[in-house]
C-alpha positions as CSV (number, residue, x, y, z in Angstrom):
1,X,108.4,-67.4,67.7
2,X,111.8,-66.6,69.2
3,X,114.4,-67.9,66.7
4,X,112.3,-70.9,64.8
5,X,115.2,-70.6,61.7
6,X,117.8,-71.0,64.0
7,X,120.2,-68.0,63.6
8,X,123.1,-67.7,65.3
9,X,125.4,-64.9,65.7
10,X,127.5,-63.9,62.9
11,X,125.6,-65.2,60.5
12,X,125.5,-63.4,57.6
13,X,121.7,-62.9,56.2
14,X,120.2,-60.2,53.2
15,X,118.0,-57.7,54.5
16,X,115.1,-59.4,52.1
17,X,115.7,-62.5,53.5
18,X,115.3,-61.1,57.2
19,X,112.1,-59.4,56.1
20,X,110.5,-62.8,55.0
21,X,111.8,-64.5,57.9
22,X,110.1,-62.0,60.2
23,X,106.7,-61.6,58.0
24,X,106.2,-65.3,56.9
25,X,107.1,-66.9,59.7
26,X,106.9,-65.0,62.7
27,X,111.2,-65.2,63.6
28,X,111.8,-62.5,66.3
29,X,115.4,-63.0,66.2
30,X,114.7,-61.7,62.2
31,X,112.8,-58.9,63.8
32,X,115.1,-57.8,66.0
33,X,118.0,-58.0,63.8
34,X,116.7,-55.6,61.3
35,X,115.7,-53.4,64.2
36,X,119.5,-53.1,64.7
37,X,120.3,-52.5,61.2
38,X,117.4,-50.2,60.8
39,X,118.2,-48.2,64.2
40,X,121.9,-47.8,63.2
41,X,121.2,-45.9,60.1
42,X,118.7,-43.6,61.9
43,X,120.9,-42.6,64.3
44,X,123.5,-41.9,60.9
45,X,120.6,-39.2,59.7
46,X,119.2,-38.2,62.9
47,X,122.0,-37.2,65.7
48,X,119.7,-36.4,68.6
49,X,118.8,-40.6,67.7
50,X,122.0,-41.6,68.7
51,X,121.1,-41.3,72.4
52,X,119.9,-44.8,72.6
53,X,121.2,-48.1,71.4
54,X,119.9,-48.9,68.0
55,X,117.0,-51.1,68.5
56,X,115.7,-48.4,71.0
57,X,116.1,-46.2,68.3
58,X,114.0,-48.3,65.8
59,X,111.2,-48.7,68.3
60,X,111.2,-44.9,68.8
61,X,110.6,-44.4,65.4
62,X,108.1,-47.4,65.5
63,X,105.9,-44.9,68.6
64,X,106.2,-42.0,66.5
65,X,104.5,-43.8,63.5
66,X,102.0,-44.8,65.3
67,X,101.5,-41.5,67.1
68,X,101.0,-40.4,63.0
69,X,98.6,-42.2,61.8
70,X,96.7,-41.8,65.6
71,X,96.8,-45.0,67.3
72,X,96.5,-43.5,70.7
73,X,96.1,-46.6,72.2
74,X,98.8,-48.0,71.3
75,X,102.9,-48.9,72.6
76,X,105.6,-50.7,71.1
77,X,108.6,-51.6,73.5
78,X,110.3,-53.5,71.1
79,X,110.6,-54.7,67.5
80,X,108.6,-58.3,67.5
81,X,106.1,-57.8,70.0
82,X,106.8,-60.4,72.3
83,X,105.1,-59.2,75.7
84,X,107.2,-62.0,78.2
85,X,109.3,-60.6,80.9
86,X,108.9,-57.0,79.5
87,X,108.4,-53.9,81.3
88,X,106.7,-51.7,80.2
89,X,104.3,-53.9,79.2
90,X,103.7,-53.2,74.8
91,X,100.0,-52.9,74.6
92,X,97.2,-51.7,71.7
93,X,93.7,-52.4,70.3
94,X,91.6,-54.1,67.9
95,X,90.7,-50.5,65.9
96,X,94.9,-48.9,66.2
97,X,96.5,-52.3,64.5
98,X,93.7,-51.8,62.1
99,X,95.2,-48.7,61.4
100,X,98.2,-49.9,60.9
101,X,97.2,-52.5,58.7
102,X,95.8,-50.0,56.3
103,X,99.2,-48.2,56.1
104,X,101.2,-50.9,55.6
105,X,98.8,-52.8,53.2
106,X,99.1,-49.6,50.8
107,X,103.0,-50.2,50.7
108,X,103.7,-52.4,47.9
109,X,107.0,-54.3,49.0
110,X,105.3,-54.6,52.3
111,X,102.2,-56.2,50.3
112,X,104.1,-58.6,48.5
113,X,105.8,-60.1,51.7
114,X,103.0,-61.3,53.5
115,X,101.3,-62.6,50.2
116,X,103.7,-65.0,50.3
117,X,102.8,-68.4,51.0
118,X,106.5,-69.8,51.0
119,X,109.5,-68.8,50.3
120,X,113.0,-70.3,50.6
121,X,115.5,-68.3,52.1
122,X,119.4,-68.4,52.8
123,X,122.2,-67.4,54.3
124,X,126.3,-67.4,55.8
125,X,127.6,-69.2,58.1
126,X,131.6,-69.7,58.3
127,X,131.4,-69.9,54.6
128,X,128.7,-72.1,54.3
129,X,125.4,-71.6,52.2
130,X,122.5,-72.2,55.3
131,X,118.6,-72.6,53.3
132,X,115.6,-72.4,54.5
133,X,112.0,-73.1,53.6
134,X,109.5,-70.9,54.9
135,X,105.9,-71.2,55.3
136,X,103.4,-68.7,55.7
137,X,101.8,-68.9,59.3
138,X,98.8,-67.3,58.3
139,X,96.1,-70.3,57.1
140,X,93.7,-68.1,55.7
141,X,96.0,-66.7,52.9
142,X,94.3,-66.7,50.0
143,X,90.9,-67.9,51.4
144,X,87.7,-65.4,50.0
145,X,90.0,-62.4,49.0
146,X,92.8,-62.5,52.0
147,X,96.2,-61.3,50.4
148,X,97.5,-61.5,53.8
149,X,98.5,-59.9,57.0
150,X,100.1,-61.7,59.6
151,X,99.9,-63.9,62.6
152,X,100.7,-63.2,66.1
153,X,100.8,-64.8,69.5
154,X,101.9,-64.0,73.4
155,X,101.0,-64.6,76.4
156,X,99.1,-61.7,77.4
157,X,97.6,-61.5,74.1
158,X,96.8,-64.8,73.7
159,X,96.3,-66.0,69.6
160,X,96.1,-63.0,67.2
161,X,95.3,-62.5,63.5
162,X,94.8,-59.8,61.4
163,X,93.9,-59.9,57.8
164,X,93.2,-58.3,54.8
165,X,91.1,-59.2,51.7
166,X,90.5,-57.6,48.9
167,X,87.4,-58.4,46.2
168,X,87.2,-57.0,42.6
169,X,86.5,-53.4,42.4
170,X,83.1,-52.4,41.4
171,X,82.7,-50.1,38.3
172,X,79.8,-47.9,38.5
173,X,78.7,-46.1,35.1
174,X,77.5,-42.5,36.4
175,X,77.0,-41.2,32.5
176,X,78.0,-41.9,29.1
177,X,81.3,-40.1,29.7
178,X,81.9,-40.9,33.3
179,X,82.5,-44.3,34.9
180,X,83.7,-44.9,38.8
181,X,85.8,-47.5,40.1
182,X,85.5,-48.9,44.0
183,X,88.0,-50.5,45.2
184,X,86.3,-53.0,48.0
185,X,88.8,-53.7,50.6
186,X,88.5,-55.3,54.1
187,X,90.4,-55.8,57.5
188,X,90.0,-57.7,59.7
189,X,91.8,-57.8,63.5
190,X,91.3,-60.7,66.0
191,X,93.2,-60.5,69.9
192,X,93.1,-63.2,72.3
193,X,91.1,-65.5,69.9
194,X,90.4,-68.6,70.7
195,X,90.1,-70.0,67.1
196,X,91.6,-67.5,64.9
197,X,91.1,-69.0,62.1
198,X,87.8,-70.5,61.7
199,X,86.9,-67.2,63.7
200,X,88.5,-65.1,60.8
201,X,86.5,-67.2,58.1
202,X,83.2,-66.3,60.1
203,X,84.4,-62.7,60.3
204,X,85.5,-63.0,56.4
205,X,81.7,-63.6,55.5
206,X,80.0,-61.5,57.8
207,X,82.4,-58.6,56.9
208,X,82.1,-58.7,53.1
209,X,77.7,-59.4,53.8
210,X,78.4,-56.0,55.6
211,X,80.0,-54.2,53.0
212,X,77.7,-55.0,50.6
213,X,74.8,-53.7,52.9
214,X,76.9,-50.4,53.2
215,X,77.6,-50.0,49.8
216,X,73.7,-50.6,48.8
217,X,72.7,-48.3,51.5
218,X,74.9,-45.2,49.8
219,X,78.0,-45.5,51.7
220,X,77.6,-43.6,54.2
221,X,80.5,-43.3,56.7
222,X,79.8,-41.9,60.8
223,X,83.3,-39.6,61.3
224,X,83.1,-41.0,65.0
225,X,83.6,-44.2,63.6
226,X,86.4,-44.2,60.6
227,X,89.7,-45.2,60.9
């Protein structure tokens, strides 16, 4: 959503509170914002960065992480994803924001963010205290494992979700001496659904049903196909 909060400019706001406002509940005004702040202290470290305005600066650094961890499908043209009136057109797949999901899911602050299912945030305005209560887009939170990830609509993409859910590990004895722990771990992406969520429930079951048949069947994993 463009600016659901409401900031305005001027507005004084805590780089924590930003982050929520941007994870939780989808504010691209949040997103774009820390983009800024983000950008500006790039181009402080990295000279050659100061080329381009700030935010073009953060979403540089935003291709070149996805160029690492080989999302090849994959373009970012700005910080919030928004895809109306753009050109270039942002574009990516099912299998790269998977990817990314993984990376960001083994960051623990990121974690935390998008496990939230509210969270009251505030900030300045003239000298007056401005609060906020947000609340977690994402209605699966919490449902069968999910610890997040986030929501996401446009209009070329249509309704998106991604998830990610987590079970206990399993703890395999191999000996008297030696014992293994698994952790069991799923993601899920969904583009252009027409009913995200009860679409991510079915995908929820038949994903951990899946697991469990690859876990029993020796874990095997096809290089062609891993992340």
């Amino acid at each position: 959503s463009e600016n659901i909060i409401g900031f305005q400019p001027g507005d004084t706001v805590s780089l924590r509170d930003l982050l929520y406002a941007a994870l939780v509940q989808s504010d691209n005004i949040a997103a774009y914002a820390l983009a800024n702040h983000v950008g500006q202290a790039v181009q402080g470290i990295v000279p050659a960065a100061g080329n381009s305005g700030a935010v073009a600066t953060f979403v540089g650094q935003m291709n070149a992480l996805a160029k690492t961890l080989g999302m090849e499908r994959t373009r970012f043209v700005n910080p919030h994803g928004s895809d109306t009136n753009v050109k270039p057109i942002p574009y990516s797949t099912a299998m790269d924001m998977a990817r990314l999901t993984r990376y960001a899911m083994n960051k623990a602050g990121f974690r935390f963010y998008v496990s939230q299912k509210e969270r009251q945030i505030s900030w300045n305005r003239g000298g007056a205290r401005k609060d906020y209560i947000l609340r977690n887009t994402n209605e699966l939170l919490g449902v069968d494992g999910v610890e997040g990830v986030k929501t996401g609509r446009t209009a070329r993409a249509g309704d998106c979700l991604i998830l990610s859910a987590q079970r206990q590990a399993e703890i395999i004895k191999q000996s008297e001496t030696n014992t293994s722990v698994i952790p069991r771990h799923l993601i899920i992406v969904l583009l252009g659904s027409p009913n995200r969520f009860e679409e991510g429930r079915q995908m929820l079951n038949a994903g951990w049903q899946l697991h469990d048949q690859w876990a029993a069947g020796g874990r095997m994993v096809d290089p062609k196909r891993a992340l």
